[in-house]
C-alpha positions as CSV (number, residue, x, y, z in Angstrom):
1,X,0.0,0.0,0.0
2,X,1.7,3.8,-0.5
3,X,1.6,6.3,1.6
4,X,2.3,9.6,1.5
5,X,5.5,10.5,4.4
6,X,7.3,13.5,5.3
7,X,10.8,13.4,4.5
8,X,11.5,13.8,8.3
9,X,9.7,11.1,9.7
10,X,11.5,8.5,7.2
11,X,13.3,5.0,8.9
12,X,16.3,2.7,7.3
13,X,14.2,-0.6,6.4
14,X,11.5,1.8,4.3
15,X,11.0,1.6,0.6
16,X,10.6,4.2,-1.3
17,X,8.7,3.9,-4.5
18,X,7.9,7.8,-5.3
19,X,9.4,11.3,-4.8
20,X,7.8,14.8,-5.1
21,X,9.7,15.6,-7.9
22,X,11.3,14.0,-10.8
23,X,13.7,11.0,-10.3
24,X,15.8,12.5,-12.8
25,X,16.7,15.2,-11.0
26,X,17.4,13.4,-7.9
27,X,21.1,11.9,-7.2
28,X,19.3,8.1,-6.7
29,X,19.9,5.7,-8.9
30,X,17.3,3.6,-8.6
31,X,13.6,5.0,-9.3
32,X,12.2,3.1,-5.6
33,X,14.6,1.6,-3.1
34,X,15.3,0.2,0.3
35,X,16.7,2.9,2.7
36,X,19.7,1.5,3.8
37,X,21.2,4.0,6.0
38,X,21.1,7.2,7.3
39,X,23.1,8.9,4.8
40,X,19.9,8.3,2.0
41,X,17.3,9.4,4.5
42,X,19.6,12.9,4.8
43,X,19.7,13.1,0.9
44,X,16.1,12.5,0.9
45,X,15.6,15.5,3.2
46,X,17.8,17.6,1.1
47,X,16.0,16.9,-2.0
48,X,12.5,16.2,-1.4
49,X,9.7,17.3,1.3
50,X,8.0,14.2,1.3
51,X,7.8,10.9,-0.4
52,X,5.7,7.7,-0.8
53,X,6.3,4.6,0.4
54,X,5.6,0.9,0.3
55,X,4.1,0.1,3.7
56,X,5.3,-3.3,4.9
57,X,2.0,-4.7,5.1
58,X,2.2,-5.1,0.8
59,X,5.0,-7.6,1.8
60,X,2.6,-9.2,4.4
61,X,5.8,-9.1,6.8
62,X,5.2,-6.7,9.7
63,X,8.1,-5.0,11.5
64,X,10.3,-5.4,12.9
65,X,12.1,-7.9,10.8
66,X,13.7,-11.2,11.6
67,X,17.1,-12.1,9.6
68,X,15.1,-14.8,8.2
69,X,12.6,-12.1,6.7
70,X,15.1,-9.8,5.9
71,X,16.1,-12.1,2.6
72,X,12.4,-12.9,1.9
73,X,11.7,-8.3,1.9
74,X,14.7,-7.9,0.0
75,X,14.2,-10.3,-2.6
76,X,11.0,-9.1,-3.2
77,X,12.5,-5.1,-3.2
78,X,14.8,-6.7,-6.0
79,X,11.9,-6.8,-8.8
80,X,10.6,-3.3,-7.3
81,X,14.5,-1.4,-8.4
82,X,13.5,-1.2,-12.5
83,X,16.3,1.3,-13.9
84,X,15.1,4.4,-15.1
85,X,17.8,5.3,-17.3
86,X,21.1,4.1,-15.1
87,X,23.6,6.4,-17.0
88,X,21.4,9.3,-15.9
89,X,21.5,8.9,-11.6
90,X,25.4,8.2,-12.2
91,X,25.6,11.4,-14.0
92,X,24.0,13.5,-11.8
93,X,25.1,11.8,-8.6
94,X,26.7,14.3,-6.5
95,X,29.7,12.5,-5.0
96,X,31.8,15.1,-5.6
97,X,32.0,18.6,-4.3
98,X,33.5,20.3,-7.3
99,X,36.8,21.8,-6.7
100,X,37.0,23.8,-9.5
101,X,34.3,26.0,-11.3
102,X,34.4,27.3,-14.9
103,X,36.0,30.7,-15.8
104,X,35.5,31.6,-19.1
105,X,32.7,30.9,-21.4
106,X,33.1,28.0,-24.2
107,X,33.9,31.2,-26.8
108,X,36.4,32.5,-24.7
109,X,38.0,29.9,-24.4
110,X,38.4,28.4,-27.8
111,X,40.4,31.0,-29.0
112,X,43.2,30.6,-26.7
113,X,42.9,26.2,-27.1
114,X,43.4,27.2,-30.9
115,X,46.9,27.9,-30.4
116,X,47.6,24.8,-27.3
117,X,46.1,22.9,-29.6
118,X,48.6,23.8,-32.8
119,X,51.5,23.2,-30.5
120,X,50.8,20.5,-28.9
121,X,49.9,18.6,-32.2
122,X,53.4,19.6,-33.6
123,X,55.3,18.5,-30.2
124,X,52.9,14.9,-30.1
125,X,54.3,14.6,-34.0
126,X,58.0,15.6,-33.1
127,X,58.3,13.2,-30.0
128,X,56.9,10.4,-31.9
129,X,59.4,10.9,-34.6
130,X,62.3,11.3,-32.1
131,X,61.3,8.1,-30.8
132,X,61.3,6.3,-33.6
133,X,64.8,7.4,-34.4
134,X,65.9,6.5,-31.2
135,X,66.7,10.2,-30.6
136,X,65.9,12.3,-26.7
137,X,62.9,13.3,-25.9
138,X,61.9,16.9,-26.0
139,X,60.4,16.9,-21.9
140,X,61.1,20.3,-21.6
141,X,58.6,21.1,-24.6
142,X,55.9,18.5,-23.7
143,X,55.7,20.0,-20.0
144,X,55.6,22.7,-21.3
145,X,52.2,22.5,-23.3
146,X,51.1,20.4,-20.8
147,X,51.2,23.4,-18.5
148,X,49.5,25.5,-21.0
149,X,46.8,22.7,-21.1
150,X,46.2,22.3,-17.6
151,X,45.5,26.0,-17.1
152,X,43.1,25.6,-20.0
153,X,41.3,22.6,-18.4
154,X,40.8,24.8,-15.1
155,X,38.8,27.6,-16.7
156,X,36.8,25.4,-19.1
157,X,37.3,21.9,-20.2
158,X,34.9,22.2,-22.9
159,X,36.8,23.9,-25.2
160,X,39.8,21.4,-25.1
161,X,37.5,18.3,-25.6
162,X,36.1,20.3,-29.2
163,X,39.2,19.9,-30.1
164,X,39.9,16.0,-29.3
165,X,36.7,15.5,-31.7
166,X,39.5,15.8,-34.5
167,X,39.9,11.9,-35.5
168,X,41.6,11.0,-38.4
169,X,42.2,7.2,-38.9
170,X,45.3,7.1,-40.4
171,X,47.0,9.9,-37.5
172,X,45.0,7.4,-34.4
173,X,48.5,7.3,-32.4
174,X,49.5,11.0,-32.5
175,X,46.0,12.2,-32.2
176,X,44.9,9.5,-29.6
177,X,47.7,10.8,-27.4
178,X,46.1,14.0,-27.2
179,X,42.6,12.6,-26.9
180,X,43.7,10.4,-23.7
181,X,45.6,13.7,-22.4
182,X,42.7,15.9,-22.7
183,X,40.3,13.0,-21.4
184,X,42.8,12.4,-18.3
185,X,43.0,16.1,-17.6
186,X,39.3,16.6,-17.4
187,X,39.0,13.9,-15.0
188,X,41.3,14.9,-13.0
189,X,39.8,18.4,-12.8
190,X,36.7,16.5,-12.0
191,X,38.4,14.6,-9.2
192,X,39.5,18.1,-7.9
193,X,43.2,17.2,-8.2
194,X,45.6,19.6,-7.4
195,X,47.5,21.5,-10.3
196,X,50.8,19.8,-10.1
197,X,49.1,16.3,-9.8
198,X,47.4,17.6,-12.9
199,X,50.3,18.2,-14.8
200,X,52.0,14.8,-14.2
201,X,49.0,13.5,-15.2
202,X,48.5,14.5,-18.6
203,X,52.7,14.3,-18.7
204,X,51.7,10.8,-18.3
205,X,48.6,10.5,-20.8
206,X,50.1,12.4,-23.5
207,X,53.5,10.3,-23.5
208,X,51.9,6.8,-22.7
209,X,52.0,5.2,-25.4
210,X,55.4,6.1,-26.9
211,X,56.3,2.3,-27.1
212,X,54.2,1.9,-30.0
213,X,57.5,4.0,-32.0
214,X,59.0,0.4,-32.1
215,X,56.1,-2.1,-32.8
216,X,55.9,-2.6,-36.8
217,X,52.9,-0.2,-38.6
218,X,51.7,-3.6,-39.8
219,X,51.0,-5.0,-37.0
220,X,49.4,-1.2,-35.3
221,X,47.1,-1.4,-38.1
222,X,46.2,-4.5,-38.7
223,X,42.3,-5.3,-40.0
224,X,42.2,-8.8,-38.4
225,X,43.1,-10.6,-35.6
226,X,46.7,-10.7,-34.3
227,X,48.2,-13.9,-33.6
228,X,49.8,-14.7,-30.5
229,X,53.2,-13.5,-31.8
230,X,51.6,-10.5,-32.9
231,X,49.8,-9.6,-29.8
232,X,53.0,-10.3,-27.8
233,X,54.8,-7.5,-30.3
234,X,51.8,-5.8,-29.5
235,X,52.0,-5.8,-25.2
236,X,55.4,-4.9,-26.0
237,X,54.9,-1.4,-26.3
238,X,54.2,-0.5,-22.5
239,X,57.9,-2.1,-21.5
240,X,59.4,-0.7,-24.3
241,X,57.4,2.8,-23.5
242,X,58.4,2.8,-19.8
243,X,61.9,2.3,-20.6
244,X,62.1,5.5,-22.8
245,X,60.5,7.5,-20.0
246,X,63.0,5.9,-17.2
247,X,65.8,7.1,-19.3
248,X,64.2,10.5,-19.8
249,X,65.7,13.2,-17.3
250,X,62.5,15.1,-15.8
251,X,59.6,12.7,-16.2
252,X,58.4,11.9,-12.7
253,X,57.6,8.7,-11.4
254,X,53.9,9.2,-11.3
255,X,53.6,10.1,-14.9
256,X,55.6,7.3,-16.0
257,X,52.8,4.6,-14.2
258,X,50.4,6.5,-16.4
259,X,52.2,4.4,-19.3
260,X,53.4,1.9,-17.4
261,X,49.7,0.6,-15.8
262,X,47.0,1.6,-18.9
263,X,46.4,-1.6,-20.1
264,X,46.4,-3.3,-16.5
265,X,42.8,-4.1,-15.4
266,X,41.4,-4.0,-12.1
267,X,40.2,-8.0,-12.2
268,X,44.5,-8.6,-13.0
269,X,43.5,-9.6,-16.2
270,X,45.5,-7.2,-17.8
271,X,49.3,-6.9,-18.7
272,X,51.9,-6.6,-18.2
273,X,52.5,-7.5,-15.0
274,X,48.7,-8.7,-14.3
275,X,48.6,-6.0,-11.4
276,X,44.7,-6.1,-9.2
277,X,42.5,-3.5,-7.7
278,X,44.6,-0.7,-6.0
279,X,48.0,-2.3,-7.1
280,X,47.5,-0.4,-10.5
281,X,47.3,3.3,-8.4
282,X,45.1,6.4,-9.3
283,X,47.2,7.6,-12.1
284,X,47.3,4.1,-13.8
285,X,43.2,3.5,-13.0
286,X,42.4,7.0,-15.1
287,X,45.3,6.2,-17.7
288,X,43.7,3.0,-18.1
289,X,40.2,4.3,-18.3
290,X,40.6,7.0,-20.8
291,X,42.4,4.4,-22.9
292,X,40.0,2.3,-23.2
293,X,37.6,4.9,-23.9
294,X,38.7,6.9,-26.5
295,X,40.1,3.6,-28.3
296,X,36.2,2.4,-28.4
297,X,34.9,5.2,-29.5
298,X,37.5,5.9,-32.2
299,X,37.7,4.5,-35.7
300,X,40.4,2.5,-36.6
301,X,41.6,-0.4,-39.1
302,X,39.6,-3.2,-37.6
303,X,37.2,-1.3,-35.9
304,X,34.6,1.4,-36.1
305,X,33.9,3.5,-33.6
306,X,30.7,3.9,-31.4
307,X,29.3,6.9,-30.1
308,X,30.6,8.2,-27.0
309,X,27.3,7.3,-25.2
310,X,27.4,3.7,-26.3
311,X,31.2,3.8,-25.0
312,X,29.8,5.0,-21.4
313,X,27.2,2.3,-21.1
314,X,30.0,-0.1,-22.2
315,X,32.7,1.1,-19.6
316,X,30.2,1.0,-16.5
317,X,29.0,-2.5,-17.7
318,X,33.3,-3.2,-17.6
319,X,33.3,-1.7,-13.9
320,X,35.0,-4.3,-11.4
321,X,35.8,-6.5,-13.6
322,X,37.9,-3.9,-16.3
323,X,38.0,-1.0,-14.1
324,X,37.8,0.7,-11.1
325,X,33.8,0.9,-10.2
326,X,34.3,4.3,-8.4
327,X,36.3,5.8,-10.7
328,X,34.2,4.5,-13.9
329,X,30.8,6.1,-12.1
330,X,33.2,9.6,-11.7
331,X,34.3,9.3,-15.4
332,X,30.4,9.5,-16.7
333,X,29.9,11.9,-14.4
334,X,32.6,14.2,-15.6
335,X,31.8,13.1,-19.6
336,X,27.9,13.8,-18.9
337,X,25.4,11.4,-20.6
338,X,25.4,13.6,-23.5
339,X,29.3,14.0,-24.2
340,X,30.1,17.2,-26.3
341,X,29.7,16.0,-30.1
342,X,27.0,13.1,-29.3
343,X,24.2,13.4,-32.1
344,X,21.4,13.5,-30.1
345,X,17.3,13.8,-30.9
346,X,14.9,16.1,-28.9
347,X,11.7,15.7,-27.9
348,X,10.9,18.6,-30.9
349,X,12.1,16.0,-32.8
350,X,15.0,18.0,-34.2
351,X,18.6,16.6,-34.4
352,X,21.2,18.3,-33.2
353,X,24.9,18.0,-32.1
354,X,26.0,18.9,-28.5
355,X,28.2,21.8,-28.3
356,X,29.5,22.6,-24.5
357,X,28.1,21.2,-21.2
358,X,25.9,22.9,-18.8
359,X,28.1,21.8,-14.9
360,X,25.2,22.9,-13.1
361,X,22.0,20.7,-14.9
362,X,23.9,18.2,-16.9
363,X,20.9,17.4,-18.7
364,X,20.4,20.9,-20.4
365,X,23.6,21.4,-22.5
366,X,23.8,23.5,-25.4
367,X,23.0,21.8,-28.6
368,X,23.8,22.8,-32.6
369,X,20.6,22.4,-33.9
370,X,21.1,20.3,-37.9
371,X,17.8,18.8,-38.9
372,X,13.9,20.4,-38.7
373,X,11.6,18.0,-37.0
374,X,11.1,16.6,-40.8
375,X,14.4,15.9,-41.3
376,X,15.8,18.9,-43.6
377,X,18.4,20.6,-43.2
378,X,18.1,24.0,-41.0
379,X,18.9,27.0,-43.2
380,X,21.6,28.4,-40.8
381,X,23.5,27.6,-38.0
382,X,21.7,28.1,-34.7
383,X,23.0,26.8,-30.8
384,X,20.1,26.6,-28.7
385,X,20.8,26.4,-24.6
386,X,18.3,23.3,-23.9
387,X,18.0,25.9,-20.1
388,X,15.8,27.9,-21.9
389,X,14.4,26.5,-25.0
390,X,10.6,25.3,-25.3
391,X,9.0,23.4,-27.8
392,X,6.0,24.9,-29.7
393,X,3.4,24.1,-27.1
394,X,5.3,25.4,-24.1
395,X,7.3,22.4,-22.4
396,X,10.5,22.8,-21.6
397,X,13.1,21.1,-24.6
398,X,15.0,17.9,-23.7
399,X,17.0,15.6,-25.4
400,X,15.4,12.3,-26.4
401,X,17.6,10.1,-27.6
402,X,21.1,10.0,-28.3
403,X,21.7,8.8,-32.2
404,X,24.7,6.0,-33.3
405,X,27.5,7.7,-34.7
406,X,26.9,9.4,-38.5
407,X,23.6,9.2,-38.3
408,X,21.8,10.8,-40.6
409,X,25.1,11.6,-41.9
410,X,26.2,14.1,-39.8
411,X,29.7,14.9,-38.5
412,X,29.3,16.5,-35.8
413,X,33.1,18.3,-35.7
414,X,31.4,20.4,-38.6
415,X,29.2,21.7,-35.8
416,X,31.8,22.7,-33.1
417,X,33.9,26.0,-33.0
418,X,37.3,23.9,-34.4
419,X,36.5,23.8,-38.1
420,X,40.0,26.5,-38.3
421,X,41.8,23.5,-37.2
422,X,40.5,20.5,-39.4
């Protein structure tokens, strides 16, 4: 039976099958659930001013309950916790106080990523050639842009991750340095790490995977399956990587487990030394993370690549067994469900592309509107902050559905303020 309850007269033991608001804009991830501790009945009482709950008699178990109930109740709570959307309550979860908070605007920023992005492209290029040669790295220039991009990061992330949209399938090394730098940074931000933490880290990301300078092109790229002497050349490239960096005066220790620990998984099925749970450290949990993700989500000979929302719900399915739960739930959080360049569809049934995040209501970024509700093309660009844009009856605009990658055709860099840099 519900019943109506003010939020301060809620118990642990109580389910919870409705709020006075939207789930959605709740931190719970489940829409109804058990109240487990005191913590939830505090967030309830933040968020809500009453809710409704299951009273015990629809179990036929009255209070209070016996351990040998307490399995009978909770089995029965089980087929009550139906996911709403799951990616959603991650996202807007607030474990996180933020440290930081944007200080420039999206437009602001961009100009000044132009130029970080210019020079950090020709350093990635340089090094990668240097290595290849067998020549000294050039650390003095690579902490140097890395600098340049952490201070970026701190005032706006958004206009850095524009930029690692540019993919181009024959540059995926280069370019996918920079990606897994930019995508490390931001999550560090997120994780409210300190500057100089932040610079070793995206020392770390940018250079990580240096070793693949001395595994042969043919086996990088590949179409089909690698054999087991291929995929041993393969794994080769993290020792071989981590040996360039130990020999490399100025490269801290921290930055070199960025390379070191990427491909190591938290289950310790990963190589190359098969390291589990917190042996693989912060710094080798987000290298490893941002990897993976921008690897999935990129095209490359044997694969294409999926949109970055299908890559979220495929990292959090890959949580404790691939990755670190906590920091997987953190790294949605800090993409948002609708990752800048996701194609997504609104409920005005236009298609759009989204531009920058909103920090504040995840939910309501700002989106380059492509396609009318028919399907043509919209004559003119036009950015519409999903905050304050209706549809033509009056209710406020939301996103839909996010579309597969190139649908409809669309690329969705076109739509971003980088096209001086393609």
């Amino acid at each position: 039976m519900k019943r109506k309850l003010d939020v301060q007269q809620l118990k642990v033991g109580m389910f919870v099958c409705d709020l006075d608001r939207p789930w959605r804009e709740t931190p719970f991830l489940f829409q109804g659930f058990e109240i487990r501790g005191e913590d939830e009945i505090l967030d309830l009482q933040r968020y809500c001013q009453y809710v409704y709950i299951d009273t015990p008699e629809l179990y036929q178990i009255p209070p209070p309950r016996k351990p040998a109930e307490k399995a009978v109740v909770e089995e029965a709570l089980n087929h009550k916790k139906v996911e709403r959307d799951l990616l959603i309550k991650i996202e807007s979860h607030p474990l996180i106080k933020p440290v930081y908070h944007d200080q420039t605007s999206l437009e602001e920023e961009i100009e000044v990523v132009r130029e970080i992005h210019r020079e950090t492209k020709n350093l990635v290029y340089s090094i990668l050639e240097d290595v290849r040669l067998g020549k000294n790295l050039n650390s003095v220039g690579a902490k140097k842009v890395i600098g340049e991009m952490v201070e970026s990061i701190i005032r706006n992330p958004d206009a850095l991750t524009c930029f690692a949209q540019l993919k181009k399938k024959d540059e995926y090394t280069a370019q996918h340095s920079m990606r897994v730098c930019v995508l490390a940074l931001s999550l560090g931000r997120h994780l409210g790490l300190e500057k100089q933490e932040l610079n070793t880290l995206g020392l770390g990301a940018l250079l990580h995977d240096l070793g693949k300078m001395k595994v042969p092109n043919e086996i990088l790229n590949k179409p089909g399956p690698l054999n087991d002497y291929e995929y041993a050349l393969m794994k080769s490239h993290v020792p071989r990587g981590v040996e360039i960096l130990d020999n490399t005066s100025g490269i801290p220790r921290a930055a070199i487990e960025v390379a070191r620990c990427h491909h190591e998984r938290y289950s310790g099925s990963g190589y190359i030394h098969g390291l589990k749970g917190d042996q693989i450290g912060l710094f080798g949990m987000i290298g490893g993370i941002v990897d993976c993700y921008d690897a999935i989500s990129s095209d490359r000979a044997y694969h294409t690549g999926m949109s970055a929302h299908a890559a979220l719900k495929k990292m959090y399915e890959w949580r404790n067994r691939d990755f670190h739960p906590g920091l997987v739930e953190q790294f949605i959080q800090c993409m948002g469900i609708y990752p800048i360049g996701s194609v997504v569809e609104l409920n005005t049934g236009e298609i759009g592309v989204v531009v920058t995040m909103n920090r504040m209501r995840r939910l309501k970024p700002r989106v380059a509107l492509v396609l009318q509700a028919d399907y043509f093309p919209l004559p003119g660009a036009r950015t519409v902050d999903l905050m304050n844009y209706n549809t033509r009856d009056g209710r406020p605009c939301e996103i839909e559905r996010v579309l597969e990658s190139g649908a409809y055709g669309i690329n969705p860099v076109q739509y971003l303020p980088v096209t001086a840099a393609i």
